[in-house]
C-alpha positions in Angstrom: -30.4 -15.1 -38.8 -30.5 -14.5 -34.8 -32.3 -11.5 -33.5 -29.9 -9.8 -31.5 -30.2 -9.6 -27.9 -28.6 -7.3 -25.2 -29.0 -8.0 -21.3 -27.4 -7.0 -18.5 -25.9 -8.9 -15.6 -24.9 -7.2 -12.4 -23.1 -9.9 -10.3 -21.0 -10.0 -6.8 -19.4 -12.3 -4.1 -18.6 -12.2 -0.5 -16.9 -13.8 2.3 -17.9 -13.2 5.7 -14.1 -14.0 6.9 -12.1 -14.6 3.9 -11.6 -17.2 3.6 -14.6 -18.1 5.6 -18.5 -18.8 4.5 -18.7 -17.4 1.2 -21.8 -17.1 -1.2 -22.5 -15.1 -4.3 -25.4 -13.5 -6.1 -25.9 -12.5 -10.1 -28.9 -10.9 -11.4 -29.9 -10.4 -15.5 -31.3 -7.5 -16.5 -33.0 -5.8 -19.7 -31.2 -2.8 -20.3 -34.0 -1.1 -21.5 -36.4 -1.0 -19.4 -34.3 -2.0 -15.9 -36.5 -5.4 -15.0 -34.2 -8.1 -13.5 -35.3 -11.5 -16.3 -33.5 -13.5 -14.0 -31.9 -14.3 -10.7 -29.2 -16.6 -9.4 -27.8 -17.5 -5.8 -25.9 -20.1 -3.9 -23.8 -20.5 -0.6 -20.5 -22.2 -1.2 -19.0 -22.6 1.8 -15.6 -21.3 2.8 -14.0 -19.8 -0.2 -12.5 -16.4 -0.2 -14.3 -13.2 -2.2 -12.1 -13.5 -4.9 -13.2 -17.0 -5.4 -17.0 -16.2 -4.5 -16.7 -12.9 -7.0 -15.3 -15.3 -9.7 -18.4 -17.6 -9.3 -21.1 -14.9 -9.2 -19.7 -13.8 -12.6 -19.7 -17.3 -14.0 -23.7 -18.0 -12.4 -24.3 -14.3 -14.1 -22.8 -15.1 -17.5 -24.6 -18.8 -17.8 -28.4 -16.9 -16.5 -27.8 -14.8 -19.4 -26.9 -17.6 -22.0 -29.6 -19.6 -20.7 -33.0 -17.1 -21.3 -31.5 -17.4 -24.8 -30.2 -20.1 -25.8 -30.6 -19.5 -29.7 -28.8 -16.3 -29.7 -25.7 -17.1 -30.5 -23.3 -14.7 -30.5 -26.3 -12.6 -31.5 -26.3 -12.4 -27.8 -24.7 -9.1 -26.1 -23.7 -9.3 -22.4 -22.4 -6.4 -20.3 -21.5 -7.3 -16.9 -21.1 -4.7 -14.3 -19.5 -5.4 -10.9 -17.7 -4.0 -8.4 -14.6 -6.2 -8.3 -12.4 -3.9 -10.0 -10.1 -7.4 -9.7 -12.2 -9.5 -12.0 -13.2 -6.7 -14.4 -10.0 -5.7 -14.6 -8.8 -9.3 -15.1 -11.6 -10.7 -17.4 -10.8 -7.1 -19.3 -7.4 -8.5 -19.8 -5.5 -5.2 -18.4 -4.8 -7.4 -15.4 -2.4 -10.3 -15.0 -4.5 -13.6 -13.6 -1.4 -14.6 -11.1 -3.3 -16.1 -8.5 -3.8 -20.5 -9.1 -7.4 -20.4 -7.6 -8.7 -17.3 -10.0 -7.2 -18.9 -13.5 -9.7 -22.1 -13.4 -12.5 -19.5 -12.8 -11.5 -16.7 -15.3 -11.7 -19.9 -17.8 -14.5 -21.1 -17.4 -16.0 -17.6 -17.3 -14.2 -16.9 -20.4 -15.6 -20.0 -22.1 -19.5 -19.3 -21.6 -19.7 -16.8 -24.0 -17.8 -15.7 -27.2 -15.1 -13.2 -26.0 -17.0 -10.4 -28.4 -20.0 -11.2 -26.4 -19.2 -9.8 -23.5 -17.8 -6.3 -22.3 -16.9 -5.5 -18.5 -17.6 -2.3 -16.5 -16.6 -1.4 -13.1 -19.2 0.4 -11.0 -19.4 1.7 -6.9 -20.9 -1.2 -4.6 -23.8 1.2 -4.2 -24.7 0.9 -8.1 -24.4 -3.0 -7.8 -27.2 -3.6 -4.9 -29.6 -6.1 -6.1 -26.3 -8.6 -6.5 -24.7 -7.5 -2.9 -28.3 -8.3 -1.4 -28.5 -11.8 -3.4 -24.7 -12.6 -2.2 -26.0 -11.5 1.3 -29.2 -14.1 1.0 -27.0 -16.6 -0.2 -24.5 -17.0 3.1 -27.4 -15.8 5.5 -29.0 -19.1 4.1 -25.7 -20.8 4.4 -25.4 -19.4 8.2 -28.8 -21.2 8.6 -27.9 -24.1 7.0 -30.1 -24.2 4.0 -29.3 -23.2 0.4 -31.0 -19.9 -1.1 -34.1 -19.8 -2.7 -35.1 -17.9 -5.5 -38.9 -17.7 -3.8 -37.6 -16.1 -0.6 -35.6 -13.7 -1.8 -36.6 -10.1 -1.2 -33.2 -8.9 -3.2 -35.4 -7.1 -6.0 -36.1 -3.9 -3.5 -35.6 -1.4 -6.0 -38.2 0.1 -8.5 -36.9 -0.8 -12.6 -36.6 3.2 -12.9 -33.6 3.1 -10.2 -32.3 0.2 -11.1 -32.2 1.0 -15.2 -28.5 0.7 -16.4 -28.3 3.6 -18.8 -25.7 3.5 -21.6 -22.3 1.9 -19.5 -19.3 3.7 -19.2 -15.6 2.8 -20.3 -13.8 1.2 -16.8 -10.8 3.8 -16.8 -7.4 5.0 -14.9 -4.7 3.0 -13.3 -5.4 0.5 -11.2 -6.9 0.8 -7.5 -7.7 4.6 -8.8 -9.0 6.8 -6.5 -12.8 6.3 -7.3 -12.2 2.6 -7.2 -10.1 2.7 -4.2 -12.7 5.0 -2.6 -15.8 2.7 -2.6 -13.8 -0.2 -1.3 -12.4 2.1 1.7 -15.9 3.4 2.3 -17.4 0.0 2.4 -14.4 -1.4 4.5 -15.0 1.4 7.3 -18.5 1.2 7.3 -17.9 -2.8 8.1 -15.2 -1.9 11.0 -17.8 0.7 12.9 -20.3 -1.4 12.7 -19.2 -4.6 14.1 -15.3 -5.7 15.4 -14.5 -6.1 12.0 -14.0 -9.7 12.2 -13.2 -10.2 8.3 -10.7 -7.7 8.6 -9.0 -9.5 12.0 -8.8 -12.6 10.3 -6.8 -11.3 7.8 -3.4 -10.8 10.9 -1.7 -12.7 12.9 0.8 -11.6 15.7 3.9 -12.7 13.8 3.7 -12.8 10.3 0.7 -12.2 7.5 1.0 -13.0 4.4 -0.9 -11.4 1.6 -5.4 -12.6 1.5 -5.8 -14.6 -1.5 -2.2 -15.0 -2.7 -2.0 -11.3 -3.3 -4.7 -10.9 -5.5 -6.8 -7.7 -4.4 -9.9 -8.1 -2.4 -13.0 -6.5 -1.6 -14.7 -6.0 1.9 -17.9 -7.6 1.8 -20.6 -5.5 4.7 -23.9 -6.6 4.9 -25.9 -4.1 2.4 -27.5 -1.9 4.9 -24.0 -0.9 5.5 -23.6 0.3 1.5 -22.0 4.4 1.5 -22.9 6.6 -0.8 -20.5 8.5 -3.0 -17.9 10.6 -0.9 -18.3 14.1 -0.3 -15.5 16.3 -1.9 -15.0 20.2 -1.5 -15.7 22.4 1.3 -19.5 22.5 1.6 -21.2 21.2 5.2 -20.3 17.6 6.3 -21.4 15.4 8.5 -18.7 14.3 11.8 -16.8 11.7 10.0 -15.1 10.7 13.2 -11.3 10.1 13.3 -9.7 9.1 10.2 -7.6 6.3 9.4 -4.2 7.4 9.5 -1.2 5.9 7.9 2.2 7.1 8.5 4.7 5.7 5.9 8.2 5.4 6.7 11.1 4.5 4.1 13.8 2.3 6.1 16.8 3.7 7.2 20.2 3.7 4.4 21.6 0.5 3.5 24.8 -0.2 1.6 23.3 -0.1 -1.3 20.9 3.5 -0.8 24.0 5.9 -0.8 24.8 4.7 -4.0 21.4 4.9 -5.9 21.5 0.9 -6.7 18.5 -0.8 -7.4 17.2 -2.5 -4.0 13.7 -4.5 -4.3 12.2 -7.8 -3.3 14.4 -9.7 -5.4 17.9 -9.1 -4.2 20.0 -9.9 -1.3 17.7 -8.5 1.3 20.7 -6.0 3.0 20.5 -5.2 6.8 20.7 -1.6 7.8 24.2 0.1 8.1 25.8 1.7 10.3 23.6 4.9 9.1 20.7 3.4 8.6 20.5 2.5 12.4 20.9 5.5 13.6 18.1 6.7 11.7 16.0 4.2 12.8 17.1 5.2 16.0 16.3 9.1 15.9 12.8 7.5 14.0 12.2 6.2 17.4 12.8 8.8 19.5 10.3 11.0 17.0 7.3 8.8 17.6 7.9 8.2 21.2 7.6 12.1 21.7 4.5 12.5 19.3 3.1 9.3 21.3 0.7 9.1 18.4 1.5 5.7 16.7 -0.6 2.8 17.9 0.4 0.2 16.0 3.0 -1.0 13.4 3.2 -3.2 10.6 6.0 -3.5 8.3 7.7 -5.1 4.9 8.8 -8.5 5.5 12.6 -7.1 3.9 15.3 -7.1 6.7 16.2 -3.1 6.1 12.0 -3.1 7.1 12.0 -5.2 9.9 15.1 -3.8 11.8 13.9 -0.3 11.2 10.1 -1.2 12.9 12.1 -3.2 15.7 14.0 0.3 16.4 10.6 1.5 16.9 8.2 -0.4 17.9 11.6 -1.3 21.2 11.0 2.7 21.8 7.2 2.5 22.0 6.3 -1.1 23.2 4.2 -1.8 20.3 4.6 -5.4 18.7 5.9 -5.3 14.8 3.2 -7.0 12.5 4.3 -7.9 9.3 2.7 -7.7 5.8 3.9 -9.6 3.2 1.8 -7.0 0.9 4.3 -3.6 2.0 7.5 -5.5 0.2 9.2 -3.2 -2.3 9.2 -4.1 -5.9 11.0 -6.9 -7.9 13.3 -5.3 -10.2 14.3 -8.6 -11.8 18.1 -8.4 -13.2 18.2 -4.8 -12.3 18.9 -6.0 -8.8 21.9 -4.0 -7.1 22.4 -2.1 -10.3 23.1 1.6 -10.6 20.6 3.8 -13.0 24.0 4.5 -15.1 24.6 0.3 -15.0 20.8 -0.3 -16.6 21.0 1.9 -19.0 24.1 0.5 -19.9 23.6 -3.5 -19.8 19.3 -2.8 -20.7 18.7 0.7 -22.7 16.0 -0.7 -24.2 14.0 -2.4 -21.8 14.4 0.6 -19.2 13.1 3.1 -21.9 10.3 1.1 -21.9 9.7 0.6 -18.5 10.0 4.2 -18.1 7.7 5.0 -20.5 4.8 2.4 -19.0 3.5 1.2 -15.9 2.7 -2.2 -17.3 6.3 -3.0 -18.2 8.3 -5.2 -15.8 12.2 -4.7 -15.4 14.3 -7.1 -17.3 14.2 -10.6 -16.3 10.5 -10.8 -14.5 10.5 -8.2 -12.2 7.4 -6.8 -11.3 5.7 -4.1 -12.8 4.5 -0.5 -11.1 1.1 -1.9 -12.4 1.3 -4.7 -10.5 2.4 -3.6 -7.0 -0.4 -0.3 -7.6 -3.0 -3.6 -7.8 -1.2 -4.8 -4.6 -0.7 -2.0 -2.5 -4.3 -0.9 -3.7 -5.6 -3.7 -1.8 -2.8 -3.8 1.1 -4.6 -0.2 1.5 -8.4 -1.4 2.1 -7.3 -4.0 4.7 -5.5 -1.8 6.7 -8.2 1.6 6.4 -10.3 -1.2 7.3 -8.5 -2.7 10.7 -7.3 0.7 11.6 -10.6 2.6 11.6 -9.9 5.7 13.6 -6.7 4.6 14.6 -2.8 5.4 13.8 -0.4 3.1 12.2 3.1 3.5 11.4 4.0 1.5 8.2 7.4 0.7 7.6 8.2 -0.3 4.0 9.7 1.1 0.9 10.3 3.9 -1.4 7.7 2.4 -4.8 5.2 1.4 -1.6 5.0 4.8 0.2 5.0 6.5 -3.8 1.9 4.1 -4.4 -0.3 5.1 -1.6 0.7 8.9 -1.9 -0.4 8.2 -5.6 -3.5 6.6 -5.2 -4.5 9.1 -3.0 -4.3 12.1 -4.9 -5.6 10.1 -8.2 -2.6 10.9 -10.2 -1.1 9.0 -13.0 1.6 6.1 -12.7 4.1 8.6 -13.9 4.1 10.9 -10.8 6.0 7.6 -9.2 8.8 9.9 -11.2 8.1 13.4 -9.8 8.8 12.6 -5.6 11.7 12.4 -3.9 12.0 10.0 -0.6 14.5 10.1 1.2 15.7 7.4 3.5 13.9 6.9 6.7 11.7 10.0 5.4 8.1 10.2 6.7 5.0 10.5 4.7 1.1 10.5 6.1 -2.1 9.6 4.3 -5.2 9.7 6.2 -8.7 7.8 5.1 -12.1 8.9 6.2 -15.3 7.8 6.4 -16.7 8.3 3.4 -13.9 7.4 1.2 -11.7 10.5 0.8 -7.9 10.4 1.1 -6.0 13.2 2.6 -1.9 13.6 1.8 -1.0 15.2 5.4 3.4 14.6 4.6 5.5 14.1 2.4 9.1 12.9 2.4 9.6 14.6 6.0 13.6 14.3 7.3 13.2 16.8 10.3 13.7 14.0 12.8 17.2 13.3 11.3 18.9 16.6 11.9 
């Protein structure tokens, strides 16, 4: 009979452009006494961090296997990263939509039994000794070499600091607050320190479609730029410097908002009315007196892009658009009254009312899935608009999301706001990680 084994493997992956170079780094450790038993690097080449996360895991998982080979499934793996997308994923709470991730996730999935193996997100700060190996990996790959194990100075802490302790159960909805935190801290460390470059490759000046197919993504600095935990309450702080700001504005009324129909990404995509112009209209004239707004992006949806034009005309900004701010599918719910579901699909609206991971009838999308979307729509843009102001035109579940993810509440407070059409909403991000809700469903512009 096998003596059973327990190790540890910390793993991560970068890009420096995503997609651009790309390397990843995976350490094993013994869980008792914190000493890394083995360590694993490679650059390989332009990939994006989803791809180079996926590939640290998979390095991570086979190390492991490999000290042991006689274990079996005596052999007791718990990997800690801080992808919440591939723990989340390889967990199986999260949907693996994205073609390049599902080769990856299977042959991850295949290295070990399934019982084998546990997943726990932790804060890039707790996940060092991987980020520095990840690092090694594409500065070797910058130099045109491959890494070397007997190079490496990745090992920098001492076992005691390094010791994993008993792991923790990843929990909350996904792109929490914590989760949603580190990213945003890492991202604005990365856009102080240099131009940001990962972040810039990510626009264009007409349209930008989602990194990665939509799948989340994290900022990747180099590890001297690592944060620490964010500081909450209202003790002494250091000068955190001018937030991030996000003003979030619902589209003026269609034909379809006065009479409470169901209006997502899956419809017929109405222009603005006669209404809803004007409101974009009096939008305009509101930012052009603040004369705050220095940039807009918006949802690629018509209702979107009119409203941002009205705007962005008024302030001479150019209109970016994000593929990422589109409302939610609602599937055969499309153009459909509340009254009309419940009607035609009692059943599968209880359901969807009663949990975030159920999608309307006939494939929508689920509030799960655009929280994992506009989770990571979020980090790109606290990490382009470091210290900036930009106006975000999009949609009602969008603007919900981010107010959401900010406060850390549950999926069901998506229930417990009103916004009304063309209605203004702020969020602003700082430095160290921490959201602030500055507006909510604002209409003072419109009367």
């Amino acid at each position: 009979m096998s003596v059973a084994r327990q190790v540890v493997v910390e793993a991560d992956g970068g890009s420096r452009g995503n997609p651009g170079p790309a390397g990843y780094g995976a350490v094993v450790i013994d869980p008792a006494t914190g000493e890394p038993l083995a360590e694993t690097a490679e650059y390989i080449g332009v990939a994006t961090n989803n791809v180079a996360e996926y590939r640290g895991l998979i390095a991570g998982l086979t190390a492991a296997k490999a000290l042991f080979p006689d274990a079996g499934e005596a052999l007791r793996v718990h990997v800690r990263m801080d992808s919440k997308l591939v723990v989340e994923q390889m967990s199986g709470r999260w949907k693996i939509k994205h073609p390049d991730m599902k080769p990856l996730a299977a042959r991850a999935a295949a290295i070990l039994p399934p019982s084998s193996v546990t997943y726990e997100w932790i804060p890039r700060a707790q996940n060092k000794h991987a980020d520095r190996l990840a690092n090694e990996a594409m500065d070797a790959g910058r130099d045109g070499r491959q890494w070397e194990a007997s190079a490496s100075t990745a090992a920098l802490d001492p076992p005691s600091a390094r010791t994993p302790g008993t792991p923790s159960p990843v929990q909350g909805p996904p792109g929490d607050q914590a989760a949603g935190a580190a990213r945003a801290r890492a991202a604005l460390a990365a856009a102080r320190g240099t131009a940001a470059p990962a972040a810039d490759a990510l626009f264009s000046l007409a349209e930008e479609p989602a990194e990665s197919g939509g799948e989340p993504t994290d900022a990747h600095p180099a590890p001297q730029q690592s944060a620490g935990a964010p500081q909450t309450g209202w003790g002494a702080a250091p000068d955190l410097g001018a937030p991030a700001t996000l003003v979030l504005i619902r589209h003026g009324e269609t034909a379809l908002t006065p009479e409470k129909r169901f209006s997502g990404s899956g419809g017929t995509d109405p222009e603005l009315s006669a209404v809803g112009r004007g409101q974009a209209e009096r939008a305009a004239e509101h930012f052009a007196a603040l004369g705050t707004v220095q940039e807009i992006v918006s949802s690629p949806l018509r209702r979107c892009r009119e409203t941002a034009v009205a705007v962005a005309a008024r302030l001479g900004l150019d209109v970016r658009i994000d593929e990422s701010l589109r409302e939610t599918d609602f599937g055969a719910w499309e153009g459909l009254t509340f009254g009309e579901v419940r009607e035609r699909y009692g059943d599968d609206l209880t359901a969807w009312l009663a949990s975030p991971d159920t999608a309307p009838t006939g494939g929508g999308e689920s509030f799960a899935d655009v929280a994992e979307r506009i989770a990571a729509a979020r980090d790109r843009l606290v990490a382009r608009y470091a210290g900036r102001t930009v106006l975000l035109v999009t949609h009602v579940t969008p603007i919900k999301t981010f107010v959401r993810l900010a406060l850390g509440a549950p999926p069901e407070a998506l229930f417990r706001m009103e916004l009304s059409a063309a209605s203004i909403s702020t969020v602003a991000y700082y430095g160290d990680g921490n959201a602030s809700v500055r507006l909510l469903n604002d209409t003072s512009h419109l009367r």
